[in-house]
C-alpha positions as CSV (number, residue, x, y, z in Angstrom):
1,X,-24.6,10.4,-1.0
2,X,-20.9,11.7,-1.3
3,X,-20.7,13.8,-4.3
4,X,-16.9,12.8,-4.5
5,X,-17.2,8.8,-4.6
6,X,-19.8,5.6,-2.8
7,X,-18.5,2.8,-3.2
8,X,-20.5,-0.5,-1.6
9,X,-19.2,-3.7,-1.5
10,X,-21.4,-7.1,-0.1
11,X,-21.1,-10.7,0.7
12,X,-23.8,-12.8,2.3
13,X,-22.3,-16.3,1.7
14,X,-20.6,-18.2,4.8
15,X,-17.1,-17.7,4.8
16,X,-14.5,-19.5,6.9
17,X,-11.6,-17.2,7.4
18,X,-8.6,-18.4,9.4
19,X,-6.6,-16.6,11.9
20,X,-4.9,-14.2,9.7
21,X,-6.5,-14.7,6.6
22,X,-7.9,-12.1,4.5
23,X,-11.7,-11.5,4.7
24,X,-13.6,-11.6,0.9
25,X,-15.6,-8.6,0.6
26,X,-17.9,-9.6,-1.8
27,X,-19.1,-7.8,-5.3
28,X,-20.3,-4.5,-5.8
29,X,-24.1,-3.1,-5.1
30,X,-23.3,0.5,-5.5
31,X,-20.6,2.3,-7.1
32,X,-20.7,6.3,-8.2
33,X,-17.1,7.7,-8.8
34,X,-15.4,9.8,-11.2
35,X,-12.3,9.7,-12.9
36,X,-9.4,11.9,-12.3
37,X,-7.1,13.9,-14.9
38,X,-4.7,10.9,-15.4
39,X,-8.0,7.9,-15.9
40,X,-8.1,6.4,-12.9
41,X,-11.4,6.0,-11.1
42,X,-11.9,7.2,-7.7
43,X,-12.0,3.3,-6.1
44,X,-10.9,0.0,-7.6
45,X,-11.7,-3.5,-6.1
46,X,-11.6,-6.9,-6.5
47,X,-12.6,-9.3,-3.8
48,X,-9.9,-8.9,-1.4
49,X,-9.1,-5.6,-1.4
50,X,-10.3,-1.7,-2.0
51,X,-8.2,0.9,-3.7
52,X,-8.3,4.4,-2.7
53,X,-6.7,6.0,-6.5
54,X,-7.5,9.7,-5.5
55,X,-6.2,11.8,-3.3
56,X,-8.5,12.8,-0.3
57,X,-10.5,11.7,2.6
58,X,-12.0,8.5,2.5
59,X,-14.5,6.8,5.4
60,X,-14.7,2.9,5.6
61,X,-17.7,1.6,7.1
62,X,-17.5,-2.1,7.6
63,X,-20.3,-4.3,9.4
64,X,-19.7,-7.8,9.8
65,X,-22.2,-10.7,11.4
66,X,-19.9,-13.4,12.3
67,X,-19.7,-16.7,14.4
68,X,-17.1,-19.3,15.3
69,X,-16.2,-23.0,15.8
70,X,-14.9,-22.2,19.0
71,X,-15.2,-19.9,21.9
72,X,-12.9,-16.8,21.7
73,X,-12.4,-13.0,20.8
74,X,-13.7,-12.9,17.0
75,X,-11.7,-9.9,15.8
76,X,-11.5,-7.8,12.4
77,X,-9.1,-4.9,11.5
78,X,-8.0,-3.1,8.5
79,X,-4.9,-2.9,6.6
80,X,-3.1,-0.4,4.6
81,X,-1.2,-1.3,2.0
82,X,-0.6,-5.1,3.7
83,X,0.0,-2.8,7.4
84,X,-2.6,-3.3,10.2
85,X,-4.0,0.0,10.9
86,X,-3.9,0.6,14.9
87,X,-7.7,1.1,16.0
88,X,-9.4,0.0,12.9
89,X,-10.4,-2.6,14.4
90,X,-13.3,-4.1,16.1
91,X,-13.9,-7.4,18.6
92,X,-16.4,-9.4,20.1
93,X,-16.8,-12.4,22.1
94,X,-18.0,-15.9,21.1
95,X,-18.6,-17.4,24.4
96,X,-21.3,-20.1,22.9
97,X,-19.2,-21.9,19.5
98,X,-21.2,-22.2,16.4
99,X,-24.9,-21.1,17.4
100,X,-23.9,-17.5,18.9
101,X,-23.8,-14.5,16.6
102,X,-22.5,-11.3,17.1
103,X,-22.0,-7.9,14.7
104,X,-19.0,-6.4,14.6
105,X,-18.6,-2.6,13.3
106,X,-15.8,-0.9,12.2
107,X,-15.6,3.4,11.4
108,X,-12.2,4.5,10.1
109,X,-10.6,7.5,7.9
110,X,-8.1,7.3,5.7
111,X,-5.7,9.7,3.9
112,X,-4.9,9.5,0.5
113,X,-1.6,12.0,-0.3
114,X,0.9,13.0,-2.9
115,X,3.8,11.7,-2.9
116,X,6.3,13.1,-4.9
117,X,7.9,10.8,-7.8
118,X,10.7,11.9,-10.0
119,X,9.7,15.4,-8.8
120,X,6.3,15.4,-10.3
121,X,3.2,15.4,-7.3
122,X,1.6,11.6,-7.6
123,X,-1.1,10.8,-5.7
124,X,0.0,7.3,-3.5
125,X,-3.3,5.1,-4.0
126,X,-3.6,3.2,-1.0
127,X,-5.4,-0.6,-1.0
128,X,-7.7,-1.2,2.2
129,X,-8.0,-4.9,3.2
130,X,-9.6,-6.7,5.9
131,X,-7.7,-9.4,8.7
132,X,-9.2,-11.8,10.5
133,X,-6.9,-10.9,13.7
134,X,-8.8,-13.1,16.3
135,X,-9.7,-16.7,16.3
136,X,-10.4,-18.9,13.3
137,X,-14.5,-17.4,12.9
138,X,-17.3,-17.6,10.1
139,X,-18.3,-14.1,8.3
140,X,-21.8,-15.3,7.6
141,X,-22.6,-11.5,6.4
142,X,-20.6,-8.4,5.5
143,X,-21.4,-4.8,4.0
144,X,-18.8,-2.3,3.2
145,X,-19.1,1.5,2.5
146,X,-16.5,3.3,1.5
147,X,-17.5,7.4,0.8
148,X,-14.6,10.1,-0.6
149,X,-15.6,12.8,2.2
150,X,-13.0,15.5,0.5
């Protein structure tokens, strides 16, 4: 276990999540993180979103079992702050609708900075949120990690 921050988010009920619609990511089943000078923990979440509040390195582990109504590429992929992050992402093809399952994994690092504010060094918390990028597709299962690495 990171000695900086865990955080672990799941969800094992069906959800139908359109194309573009934001995944739900559940409640929390582990959660270790400290709190920095100015009170702010090292993660917050609600279902749609993670916040990274301290500065640092940050690795988001997301594993997914999905389906779909219909044939297609099934297709996940974080955002930043509301910005698809280019190759946090992860697809997989639904050649059989409705009956065939597949496991999608995404692996990603993110940097949290200062910014500077007024002059003073602020550290520019960054919210990670999942996409549904492909086609229209049922999460039927999804486990999130999220470790502050440095």
């Amino acid at each position: 276990m990171s000695k900086n921050g865990l955080l672990g988010l799941v969800n094992t009920t069906d959800q139908n999540v359109v194309v573009g619609g934001l995944v739900n990511l559940g409640t929390s089943y582990r959660h270790f993180g400290s709190k920095n000078n100015c009170g702010f923990a090292t993660f917050s979440f609600n279902s749609n979103g993670i916040t990274l509040n301290h500065r640092g390195i940050y690795k988001v582990t997301v594993a997914a079992i999905v389906s779909a109504p219909a044939a297609g590429d099934v297709t996940l992929q974080l955002e930043e702050n509301g910005v698809l992050i280019p190759g946090a992402i992860a697809t997989e093809t639904i050649t059989t609708a409705v009956t065939e399952s597949r496991t999608l994994i995404i692996d990603y690092f993110i940097l949290v900075d200062n910014d500077l504010i007024l002059n003073f060094p602020t550290t520019a918390a960054k919210t990670i949120t999942i996409r549904n990028t492909g086609i229209e597709s049922t999460i039927e299962n999804i486990v999130i990690n999220v470790t502050k690495e440095v």
